[in-house]
The first five atom37 places (N, CA, C, CB, O) and aatype in JSON, in Angstrom:
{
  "aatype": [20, 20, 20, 20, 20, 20, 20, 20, 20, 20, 20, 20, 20, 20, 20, 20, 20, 20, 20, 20, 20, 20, 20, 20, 20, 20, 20, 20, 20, 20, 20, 20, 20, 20, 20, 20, 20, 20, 20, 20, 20, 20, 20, 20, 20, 20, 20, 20, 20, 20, 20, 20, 20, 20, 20, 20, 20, 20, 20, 20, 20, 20, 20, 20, 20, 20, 20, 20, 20, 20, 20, 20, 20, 20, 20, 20, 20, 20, 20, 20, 20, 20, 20, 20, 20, 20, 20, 20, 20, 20, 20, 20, 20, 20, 20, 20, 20, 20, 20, 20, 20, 20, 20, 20, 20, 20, 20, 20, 20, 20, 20, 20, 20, 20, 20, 20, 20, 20, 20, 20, 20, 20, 20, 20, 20, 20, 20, 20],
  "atom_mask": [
    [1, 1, 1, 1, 1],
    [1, 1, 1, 1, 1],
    [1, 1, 1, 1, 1],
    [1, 1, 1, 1, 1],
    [1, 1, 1, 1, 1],
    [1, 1, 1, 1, 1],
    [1, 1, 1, 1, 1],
    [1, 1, 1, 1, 1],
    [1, 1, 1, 1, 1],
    [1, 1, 1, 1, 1],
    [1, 1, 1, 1, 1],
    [1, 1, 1, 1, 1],
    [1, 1, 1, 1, 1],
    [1, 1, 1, 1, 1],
    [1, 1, 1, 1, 1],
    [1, 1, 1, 1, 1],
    [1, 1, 1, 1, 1],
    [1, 1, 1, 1, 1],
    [1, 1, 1, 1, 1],
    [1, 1, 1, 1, 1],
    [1, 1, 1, 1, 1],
    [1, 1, 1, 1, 1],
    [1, 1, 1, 1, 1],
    [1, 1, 1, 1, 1],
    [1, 1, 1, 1, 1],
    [1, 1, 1, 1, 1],
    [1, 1, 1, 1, 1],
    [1, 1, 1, 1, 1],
    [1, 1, 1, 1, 1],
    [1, 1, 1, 1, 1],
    [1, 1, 1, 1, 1],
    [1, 1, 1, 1, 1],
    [1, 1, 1, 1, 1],
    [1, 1, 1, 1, 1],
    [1, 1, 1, 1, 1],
    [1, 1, 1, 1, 1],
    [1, 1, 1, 1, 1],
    [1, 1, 1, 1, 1],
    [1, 1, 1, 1, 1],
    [1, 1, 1, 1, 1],
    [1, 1, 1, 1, 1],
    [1, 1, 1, 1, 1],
    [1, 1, 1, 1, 1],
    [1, 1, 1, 1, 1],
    [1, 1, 1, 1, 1],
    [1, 1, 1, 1, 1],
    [1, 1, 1, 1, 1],
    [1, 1, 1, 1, 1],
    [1, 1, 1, 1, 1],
    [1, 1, 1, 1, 1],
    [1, 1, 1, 1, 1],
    [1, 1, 1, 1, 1],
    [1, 1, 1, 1, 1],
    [1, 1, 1, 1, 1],
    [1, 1, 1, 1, 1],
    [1, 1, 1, 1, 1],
    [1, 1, 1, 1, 1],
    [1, 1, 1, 1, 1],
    [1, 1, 1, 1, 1],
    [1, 1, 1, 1, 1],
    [1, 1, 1, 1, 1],
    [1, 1, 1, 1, 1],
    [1, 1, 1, 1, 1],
    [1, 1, 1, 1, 1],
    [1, 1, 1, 1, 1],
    [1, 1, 1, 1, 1],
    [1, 1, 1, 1, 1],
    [1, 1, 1, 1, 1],
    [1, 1, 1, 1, 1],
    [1, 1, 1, 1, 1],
    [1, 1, 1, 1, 1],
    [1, 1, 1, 1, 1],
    [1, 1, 1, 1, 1],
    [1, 1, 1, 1, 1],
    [1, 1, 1, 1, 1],
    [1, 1, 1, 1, 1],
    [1, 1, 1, 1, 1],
    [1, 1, 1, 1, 1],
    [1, 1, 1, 1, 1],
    [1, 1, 1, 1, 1],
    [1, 1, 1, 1, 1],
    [1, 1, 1, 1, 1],
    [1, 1, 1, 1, 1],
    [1, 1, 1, 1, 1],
    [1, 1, 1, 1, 1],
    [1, 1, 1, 1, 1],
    [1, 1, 1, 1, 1],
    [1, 1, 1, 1, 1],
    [1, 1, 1, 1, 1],
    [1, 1, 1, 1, 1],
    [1, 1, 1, 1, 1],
    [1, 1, 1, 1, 1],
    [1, 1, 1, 1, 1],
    [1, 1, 1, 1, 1],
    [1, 1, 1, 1, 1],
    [1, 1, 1, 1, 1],
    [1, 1, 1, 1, 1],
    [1, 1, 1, 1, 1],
    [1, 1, 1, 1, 1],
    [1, 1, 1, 1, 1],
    [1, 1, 1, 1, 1],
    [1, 1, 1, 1, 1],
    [1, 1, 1, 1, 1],
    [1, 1, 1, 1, 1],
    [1, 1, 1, 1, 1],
    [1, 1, 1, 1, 1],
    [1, 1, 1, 1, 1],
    [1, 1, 1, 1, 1],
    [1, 1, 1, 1, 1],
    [1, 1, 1, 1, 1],
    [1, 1, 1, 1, 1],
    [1, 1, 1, 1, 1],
    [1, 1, 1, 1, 1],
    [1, 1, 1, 1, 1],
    [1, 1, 1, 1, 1],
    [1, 1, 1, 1, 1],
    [1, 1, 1, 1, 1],
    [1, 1, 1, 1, 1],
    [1, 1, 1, 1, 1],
    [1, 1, 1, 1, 1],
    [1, 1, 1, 1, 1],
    [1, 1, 1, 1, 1],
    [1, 1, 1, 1, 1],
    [1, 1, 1, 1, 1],
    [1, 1, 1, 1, 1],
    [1, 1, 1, 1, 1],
    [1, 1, 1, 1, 1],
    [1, 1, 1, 1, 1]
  ],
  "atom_positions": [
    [[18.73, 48.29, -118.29], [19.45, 49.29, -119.05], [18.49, 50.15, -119.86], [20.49, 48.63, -119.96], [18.5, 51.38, -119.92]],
    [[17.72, 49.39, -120.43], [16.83, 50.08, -121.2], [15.74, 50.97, -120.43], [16.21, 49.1, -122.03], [15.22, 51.86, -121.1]],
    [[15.38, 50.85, -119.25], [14.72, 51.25, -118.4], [15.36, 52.99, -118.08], [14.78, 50.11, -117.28], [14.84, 54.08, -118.31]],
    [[16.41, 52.68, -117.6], [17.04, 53.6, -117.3], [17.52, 54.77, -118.1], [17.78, 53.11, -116.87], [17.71, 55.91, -117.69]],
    [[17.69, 54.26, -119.46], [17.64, 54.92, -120.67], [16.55, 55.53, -121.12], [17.95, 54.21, -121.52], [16.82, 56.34, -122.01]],
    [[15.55, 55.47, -120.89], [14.04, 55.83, -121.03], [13.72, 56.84, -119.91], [13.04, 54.48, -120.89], [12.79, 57.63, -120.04]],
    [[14.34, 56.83, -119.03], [13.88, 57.98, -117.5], [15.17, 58.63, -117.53], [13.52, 57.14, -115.58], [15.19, 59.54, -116.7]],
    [[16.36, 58.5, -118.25], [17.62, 59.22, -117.88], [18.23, 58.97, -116.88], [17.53, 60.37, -117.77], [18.73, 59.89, -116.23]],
    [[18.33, 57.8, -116.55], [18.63, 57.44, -115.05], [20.06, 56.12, -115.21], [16.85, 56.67, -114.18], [20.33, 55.37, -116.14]],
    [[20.67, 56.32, -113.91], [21.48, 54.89, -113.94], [20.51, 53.56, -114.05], [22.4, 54.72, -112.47], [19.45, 53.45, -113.44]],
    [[21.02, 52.64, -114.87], [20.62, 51.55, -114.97], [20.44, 50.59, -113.4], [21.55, 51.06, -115.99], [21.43, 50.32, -112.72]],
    [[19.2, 50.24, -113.07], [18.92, 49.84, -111.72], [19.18, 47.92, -111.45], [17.19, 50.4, -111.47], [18.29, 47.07, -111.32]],
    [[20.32, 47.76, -111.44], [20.67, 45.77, -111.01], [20.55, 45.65, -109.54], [22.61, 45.03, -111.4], [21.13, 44.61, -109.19]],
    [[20.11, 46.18, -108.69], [19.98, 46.33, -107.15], [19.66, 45.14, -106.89], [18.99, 47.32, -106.53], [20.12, 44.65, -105.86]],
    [[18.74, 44.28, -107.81], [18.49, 42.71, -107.4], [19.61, 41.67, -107.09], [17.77, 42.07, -108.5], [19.52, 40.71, -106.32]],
    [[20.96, 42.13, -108.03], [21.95, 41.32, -108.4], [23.14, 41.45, -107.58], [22.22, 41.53, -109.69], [23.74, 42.51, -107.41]],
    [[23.47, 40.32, -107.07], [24.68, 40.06, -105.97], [25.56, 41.78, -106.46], [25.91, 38.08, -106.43], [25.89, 42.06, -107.61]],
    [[25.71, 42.47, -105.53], [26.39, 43.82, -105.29], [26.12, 44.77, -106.5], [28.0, 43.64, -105.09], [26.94, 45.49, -107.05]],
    [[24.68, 44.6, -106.82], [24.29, 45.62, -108.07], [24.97, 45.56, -109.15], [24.39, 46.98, -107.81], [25.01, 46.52, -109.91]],
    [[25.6, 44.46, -109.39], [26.33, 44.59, -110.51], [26.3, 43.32, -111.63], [27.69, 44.84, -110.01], [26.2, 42.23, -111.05]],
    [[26.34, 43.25, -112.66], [26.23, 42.37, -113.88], [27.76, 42.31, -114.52], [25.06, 43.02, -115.02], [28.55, 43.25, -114.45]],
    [[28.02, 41.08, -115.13], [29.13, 41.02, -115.83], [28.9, 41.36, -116.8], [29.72, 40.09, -115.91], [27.73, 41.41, -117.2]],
    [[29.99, 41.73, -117.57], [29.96, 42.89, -119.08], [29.87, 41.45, -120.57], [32.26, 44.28, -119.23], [29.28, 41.51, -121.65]],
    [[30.81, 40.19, -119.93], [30.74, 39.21, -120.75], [29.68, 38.16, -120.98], [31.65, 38.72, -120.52], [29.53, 37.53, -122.02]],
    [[28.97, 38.05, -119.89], [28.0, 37.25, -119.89], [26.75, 37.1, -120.77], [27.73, 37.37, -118.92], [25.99, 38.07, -120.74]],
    [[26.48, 36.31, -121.36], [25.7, 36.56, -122.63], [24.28, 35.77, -122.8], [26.64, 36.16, -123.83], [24.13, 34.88, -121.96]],
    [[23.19, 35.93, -123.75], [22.0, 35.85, -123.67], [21.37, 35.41, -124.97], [21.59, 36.96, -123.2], [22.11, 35.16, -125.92]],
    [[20.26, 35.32, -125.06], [19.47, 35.22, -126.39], [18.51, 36.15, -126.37], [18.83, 33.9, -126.67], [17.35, 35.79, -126.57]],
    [[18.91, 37.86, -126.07], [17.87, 38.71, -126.12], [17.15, 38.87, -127.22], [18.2, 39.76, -125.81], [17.75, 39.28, -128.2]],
    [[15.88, 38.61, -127.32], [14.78, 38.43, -128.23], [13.73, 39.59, -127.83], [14.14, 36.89, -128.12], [13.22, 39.75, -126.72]],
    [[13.51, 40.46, -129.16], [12.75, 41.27, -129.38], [11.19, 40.7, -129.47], [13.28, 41.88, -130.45], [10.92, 40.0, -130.44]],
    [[9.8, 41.07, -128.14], [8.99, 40.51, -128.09], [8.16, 40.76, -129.29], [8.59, 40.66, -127.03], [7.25, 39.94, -129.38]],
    [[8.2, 41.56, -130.17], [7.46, 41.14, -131.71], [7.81, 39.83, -132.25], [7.89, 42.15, -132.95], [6.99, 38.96, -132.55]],
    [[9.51, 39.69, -132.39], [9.51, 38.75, -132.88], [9.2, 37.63, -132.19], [10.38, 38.74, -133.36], [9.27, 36.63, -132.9]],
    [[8.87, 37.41, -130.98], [8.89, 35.96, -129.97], [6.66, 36.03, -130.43], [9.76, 36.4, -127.26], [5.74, 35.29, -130.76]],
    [[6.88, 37.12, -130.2], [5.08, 37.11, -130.15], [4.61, 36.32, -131.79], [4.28, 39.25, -130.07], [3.63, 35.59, -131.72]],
    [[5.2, 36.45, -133.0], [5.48, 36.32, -134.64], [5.62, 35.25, -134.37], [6.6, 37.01, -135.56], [4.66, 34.54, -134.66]],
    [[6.67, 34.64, -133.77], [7.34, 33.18, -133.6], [5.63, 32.15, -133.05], [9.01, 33.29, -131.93], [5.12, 31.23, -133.7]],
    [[5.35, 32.49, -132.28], [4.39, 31.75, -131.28], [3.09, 31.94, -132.67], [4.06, 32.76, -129.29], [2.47, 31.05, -133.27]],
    [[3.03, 33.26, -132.81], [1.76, 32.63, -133.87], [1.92, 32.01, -135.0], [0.93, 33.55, -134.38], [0.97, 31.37, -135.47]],
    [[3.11, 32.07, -135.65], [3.25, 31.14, -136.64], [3.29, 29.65, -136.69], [4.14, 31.43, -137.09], [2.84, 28.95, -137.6]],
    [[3.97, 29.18, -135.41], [4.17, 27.47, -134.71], [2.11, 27.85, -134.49], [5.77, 27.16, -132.41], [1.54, 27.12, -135.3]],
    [[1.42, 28.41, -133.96], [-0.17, 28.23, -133.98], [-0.95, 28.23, -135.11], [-0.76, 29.18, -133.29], [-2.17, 28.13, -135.23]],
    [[-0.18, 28.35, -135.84], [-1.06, 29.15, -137.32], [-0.79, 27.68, -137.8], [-0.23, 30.88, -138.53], [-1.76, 26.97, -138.03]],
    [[0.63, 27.13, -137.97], [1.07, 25.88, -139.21], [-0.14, 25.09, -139.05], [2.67, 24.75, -138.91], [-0.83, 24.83, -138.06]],
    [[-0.26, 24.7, -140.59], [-0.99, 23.39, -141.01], [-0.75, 22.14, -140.15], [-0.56, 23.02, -142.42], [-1.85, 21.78, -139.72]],
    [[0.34, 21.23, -139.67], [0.94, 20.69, -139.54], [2.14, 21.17, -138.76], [0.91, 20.31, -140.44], [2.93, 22.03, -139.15]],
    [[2.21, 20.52, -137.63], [3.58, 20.36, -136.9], [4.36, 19.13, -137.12], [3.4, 20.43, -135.46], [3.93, 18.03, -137.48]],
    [[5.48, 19.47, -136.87], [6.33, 17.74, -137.17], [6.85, 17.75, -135.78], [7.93, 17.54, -138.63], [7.35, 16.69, -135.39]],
    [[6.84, 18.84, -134.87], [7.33, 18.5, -133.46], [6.77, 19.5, -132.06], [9.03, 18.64, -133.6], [6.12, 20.54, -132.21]],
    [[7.06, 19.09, -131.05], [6.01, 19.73, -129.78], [6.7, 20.95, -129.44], [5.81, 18.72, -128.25], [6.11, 21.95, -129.05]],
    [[8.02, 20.88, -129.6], [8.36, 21.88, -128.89], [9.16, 22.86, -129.99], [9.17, 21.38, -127.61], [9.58, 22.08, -130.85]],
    [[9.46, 23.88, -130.26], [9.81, 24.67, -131.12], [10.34, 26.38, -130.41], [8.53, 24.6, -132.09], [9.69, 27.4, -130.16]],
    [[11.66, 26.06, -130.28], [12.37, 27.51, -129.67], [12.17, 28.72, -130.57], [14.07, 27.37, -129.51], [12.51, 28.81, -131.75]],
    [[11.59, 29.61, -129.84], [11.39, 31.34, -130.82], [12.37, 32.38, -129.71], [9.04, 32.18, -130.86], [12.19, 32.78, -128.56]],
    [[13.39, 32.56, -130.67], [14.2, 33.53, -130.0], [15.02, 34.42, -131.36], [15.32, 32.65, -128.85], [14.67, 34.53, -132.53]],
    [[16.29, 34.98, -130.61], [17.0, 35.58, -131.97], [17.84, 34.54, -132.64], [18.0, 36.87, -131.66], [18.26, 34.48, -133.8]],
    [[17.96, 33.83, -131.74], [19.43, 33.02, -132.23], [20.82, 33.44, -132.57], [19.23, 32.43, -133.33], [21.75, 32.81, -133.08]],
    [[20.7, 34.68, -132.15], [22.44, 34.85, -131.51], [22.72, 35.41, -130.3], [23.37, 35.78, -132.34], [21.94, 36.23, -129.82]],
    [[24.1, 34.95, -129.52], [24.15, 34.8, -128.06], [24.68, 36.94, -128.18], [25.71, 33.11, -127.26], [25.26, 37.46, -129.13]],
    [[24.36, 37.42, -127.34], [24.77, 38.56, -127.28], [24.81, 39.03, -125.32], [23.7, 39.42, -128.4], [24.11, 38.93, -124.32]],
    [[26.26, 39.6, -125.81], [26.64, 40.13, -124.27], [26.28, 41.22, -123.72], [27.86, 40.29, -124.05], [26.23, 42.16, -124.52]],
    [[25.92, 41.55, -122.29], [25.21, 42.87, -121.68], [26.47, 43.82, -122.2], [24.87, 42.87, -119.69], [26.03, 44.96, -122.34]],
    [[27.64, 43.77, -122.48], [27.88, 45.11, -123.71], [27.6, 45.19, -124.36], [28.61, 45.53, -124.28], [27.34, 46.36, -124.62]],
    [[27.33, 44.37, -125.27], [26.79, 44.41, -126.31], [25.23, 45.26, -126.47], [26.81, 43.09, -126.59], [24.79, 45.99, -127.36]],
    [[24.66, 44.79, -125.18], [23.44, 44.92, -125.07], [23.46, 46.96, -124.7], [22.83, 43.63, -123.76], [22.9, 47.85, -125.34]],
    [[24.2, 47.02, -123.65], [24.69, 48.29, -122.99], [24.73, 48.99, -124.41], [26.26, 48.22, -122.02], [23.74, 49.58, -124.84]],
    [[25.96, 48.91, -125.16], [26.3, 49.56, -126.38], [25.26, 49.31, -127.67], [27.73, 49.06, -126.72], [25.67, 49.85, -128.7]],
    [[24.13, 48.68, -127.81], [22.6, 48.81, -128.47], [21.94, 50.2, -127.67], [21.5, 47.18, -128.09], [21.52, 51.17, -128.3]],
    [[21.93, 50.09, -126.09], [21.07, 51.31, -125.62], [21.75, 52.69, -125.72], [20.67, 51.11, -124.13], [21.1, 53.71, -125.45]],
    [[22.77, 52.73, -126.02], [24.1, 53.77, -126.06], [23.78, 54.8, -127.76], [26.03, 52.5, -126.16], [23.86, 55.98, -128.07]],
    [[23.44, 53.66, -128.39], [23.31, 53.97, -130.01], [21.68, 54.17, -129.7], [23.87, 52.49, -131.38], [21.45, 54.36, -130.9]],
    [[20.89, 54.24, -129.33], [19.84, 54.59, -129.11], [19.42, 56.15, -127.81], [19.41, 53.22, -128.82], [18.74, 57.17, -127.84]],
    [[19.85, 55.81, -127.33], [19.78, 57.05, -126.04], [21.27, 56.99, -125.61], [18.57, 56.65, -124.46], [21.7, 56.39, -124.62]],
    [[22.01, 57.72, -126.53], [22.76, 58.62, -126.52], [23.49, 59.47, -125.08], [22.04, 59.3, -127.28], [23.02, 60.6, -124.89]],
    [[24.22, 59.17, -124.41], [24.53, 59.59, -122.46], [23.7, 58.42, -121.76], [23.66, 61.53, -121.73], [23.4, 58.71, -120.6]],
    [[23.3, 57.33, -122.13], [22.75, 56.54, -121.2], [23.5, 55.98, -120.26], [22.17, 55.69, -121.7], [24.57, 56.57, -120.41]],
    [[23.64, 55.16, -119.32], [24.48, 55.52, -118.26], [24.1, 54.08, -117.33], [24.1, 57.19, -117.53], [23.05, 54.03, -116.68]],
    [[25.12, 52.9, -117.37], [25.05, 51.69, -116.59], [26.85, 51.66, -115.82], [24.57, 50.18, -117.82], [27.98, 51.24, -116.08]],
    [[26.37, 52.15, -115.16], [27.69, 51.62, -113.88], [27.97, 50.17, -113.24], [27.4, 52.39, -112.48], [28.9, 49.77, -112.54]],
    [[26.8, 49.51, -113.74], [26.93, 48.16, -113.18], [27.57, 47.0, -114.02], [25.62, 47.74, -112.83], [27.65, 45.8, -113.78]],
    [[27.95, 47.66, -114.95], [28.52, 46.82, -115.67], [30.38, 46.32, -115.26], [28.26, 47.54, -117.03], [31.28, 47.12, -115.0]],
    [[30.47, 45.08, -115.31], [31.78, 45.01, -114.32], [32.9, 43.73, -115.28], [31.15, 44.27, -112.3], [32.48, 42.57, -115.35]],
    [[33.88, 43.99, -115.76], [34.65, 43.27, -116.69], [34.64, 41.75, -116.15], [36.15, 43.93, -116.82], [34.52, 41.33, -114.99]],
    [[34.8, 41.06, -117.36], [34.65, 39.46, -116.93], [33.21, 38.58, -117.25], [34.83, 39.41, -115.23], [32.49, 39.07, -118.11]],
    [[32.83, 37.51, -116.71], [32.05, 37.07, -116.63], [31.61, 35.95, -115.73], [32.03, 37.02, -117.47], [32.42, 35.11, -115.33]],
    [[30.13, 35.93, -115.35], [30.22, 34.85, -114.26], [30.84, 33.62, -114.0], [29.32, 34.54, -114.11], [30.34, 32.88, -114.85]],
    [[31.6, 32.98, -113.37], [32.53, 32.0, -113.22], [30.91, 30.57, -113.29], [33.78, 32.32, -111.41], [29.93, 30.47, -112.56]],
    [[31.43, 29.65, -114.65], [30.2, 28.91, -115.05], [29.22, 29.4, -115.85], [29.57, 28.58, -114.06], [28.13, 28.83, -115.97]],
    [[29.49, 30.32, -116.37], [28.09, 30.89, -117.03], [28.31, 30.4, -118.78], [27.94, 33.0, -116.78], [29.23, 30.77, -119.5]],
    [[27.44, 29.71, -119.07], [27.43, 29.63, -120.83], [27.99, 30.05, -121.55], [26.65, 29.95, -121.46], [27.91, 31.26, -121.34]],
    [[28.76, 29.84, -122.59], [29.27, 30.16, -123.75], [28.0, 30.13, -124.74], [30.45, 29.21, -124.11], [27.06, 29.35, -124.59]],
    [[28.12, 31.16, -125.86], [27.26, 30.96, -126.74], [26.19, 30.37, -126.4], [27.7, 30.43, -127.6], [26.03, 29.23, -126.84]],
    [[25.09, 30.98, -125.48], [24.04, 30.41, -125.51], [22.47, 30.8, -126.83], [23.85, 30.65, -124.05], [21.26, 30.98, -126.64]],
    [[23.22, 30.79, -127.9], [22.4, 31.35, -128.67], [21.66, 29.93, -128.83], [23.03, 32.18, -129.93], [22.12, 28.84, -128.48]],
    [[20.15, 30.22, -129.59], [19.1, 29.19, -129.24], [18.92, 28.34, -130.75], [17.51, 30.02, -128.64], [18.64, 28.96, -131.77]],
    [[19.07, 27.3, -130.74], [18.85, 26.73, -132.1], [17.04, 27.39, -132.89], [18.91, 24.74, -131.75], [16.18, 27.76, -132.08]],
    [[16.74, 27.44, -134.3], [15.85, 27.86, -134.75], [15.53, 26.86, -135.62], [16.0, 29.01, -135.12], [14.42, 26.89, -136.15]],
    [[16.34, 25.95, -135.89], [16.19, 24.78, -136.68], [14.34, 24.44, -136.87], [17.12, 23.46, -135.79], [13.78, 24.59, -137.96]],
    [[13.86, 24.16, -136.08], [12.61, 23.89, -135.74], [11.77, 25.36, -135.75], [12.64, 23.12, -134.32], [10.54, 25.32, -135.79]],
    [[12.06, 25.9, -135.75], [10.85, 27.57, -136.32], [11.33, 27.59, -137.46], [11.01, 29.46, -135.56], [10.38, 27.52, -138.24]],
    [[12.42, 27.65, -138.08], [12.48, 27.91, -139.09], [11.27, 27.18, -140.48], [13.8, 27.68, -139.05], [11.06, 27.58, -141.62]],
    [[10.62, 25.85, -139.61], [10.3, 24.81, -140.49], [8.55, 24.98, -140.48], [10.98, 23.24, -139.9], [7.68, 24.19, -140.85]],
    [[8.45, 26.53, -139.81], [7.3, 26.91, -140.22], [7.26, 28.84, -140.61], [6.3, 26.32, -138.97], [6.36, 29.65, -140.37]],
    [[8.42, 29.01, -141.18], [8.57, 30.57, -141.44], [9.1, 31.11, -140.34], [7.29, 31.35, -141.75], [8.84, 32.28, -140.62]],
    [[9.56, 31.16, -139.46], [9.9, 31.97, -138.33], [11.46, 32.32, -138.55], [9.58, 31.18, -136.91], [12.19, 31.36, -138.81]],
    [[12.02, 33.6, -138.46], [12.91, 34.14, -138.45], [13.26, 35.44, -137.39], [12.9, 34.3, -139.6], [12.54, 36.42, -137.61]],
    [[13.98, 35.57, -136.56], [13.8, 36.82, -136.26], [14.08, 37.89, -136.69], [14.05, 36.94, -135.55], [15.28, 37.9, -136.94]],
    [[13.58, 38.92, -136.94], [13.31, 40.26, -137.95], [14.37, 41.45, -137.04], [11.18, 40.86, -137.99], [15.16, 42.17, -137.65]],
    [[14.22, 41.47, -135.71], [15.14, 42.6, -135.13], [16.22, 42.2, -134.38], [14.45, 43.49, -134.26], [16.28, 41.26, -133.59]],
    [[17.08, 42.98, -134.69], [18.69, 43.03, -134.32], [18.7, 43.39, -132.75], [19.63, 44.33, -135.3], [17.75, 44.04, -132.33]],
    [[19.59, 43.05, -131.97], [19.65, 43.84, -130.62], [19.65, 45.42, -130.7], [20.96, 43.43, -129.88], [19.18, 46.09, -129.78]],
    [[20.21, 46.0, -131.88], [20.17, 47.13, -132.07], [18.6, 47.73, -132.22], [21.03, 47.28, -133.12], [18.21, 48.62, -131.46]],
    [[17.82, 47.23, -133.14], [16.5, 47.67, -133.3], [15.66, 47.27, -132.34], [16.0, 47.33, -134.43], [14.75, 47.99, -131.94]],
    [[15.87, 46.16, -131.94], [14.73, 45.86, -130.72], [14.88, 46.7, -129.27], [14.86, 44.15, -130.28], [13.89, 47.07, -128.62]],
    [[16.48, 46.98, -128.8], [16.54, 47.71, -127.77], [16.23, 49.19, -128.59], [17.99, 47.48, -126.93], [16.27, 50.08, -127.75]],
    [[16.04, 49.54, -129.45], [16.09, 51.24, -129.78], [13.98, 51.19, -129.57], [17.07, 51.84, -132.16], [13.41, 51.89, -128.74]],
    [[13.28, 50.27, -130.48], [11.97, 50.16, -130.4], [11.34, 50.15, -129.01], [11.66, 49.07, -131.07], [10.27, 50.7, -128.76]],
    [[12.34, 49.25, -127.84], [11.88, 48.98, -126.77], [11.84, 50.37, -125.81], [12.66, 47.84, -126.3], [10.89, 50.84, -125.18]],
    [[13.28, 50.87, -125.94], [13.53, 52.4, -124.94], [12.68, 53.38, -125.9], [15.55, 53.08, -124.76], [12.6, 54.43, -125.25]],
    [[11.87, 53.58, -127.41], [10.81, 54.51, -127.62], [9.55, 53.92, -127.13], [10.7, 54.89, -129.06], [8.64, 54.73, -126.95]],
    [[9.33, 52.86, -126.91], [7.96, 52.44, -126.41], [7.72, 53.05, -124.57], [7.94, 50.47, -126.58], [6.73, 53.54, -124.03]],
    [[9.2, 52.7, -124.01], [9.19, 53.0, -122.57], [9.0, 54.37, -122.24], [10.38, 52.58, -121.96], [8.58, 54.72, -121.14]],
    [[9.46, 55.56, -123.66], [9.48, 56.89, -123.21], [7.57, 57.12, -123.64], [10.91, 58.01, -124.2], [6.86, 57.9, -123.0]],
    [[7.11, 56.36, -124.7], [5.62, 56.87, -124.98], [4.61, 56.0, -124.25], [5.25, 56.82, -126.59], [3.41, 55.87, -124.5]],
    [[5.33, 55.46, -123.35], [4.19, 54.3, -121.74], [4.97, 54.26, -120.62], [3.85, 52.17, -121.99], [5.34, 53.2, -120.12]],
    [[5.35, 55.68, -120.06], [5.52, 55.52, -119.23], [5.0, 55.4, -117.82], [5.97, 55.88, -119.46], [4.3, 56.31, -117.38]],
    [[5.34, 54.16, -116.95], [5.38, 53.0, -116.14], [5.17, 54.18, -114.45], [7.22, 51.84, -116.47], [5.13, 53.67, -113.33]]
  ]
}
């Protein structure tokens, strides 16, 4: 979506069973500052109390959701693949526990809103 928003173009799912994505289906889209923040801080701590430590946003958010972040950012952006419902089996709330980042400073700092608006200005000033 964001891709496509950045070139003015329909959003490209051509990979996905009949080009199309469900509108309900939902994620833990994480803005890579904050995942990149996350990873150096679990490297930086004095002390770990455990091996493994999830860096994400920690809330589950749906490709409308996601769609309507690139919408408020590039303005006529344009995903046709978006299709009501959601995959039959697919997760509820898969937002990611932080319990464990939290226990070395880690928070995530951007909203789906700011991270998709940062991501589609980075794509228009590197473009691919």
């Amino acid at each position: 979506m964001c891709h496509g928003a950045a070139r003015n173009a329909e959003a490209d799912f051509s990979d996905r069973p009949d080009g199309k994505i469900f509108e309900d289906d939902q994620g833990d889209w994480t803005y890579v500052k904050d995942v990149a923040r996350g990873i150096q801080q679990v490297h930086m701590a004095e002390k770990l109390a455990h091996r493994v430590y999830n860096i994400a946003s920690g809330r589950a958010t749906s490709n409308r959701d996601a769609f309507e972040a690139v919408l408020r950012a590039a303005p006529g952006a344009r995903c046709s693949a978006l299709k009501p419902g959601k995959t039959p089996g697919a997760s509820t709330n898969p937002a990611t526990d932080l319990g464990r980042a939290a226990e070395v400073g880690y928070r995530a700092e951007h909203s789906i809103e700011t991270g998709v608006a940062a991501y589609i200005d980075w794509l228009r000033t590197n473009p691919q």
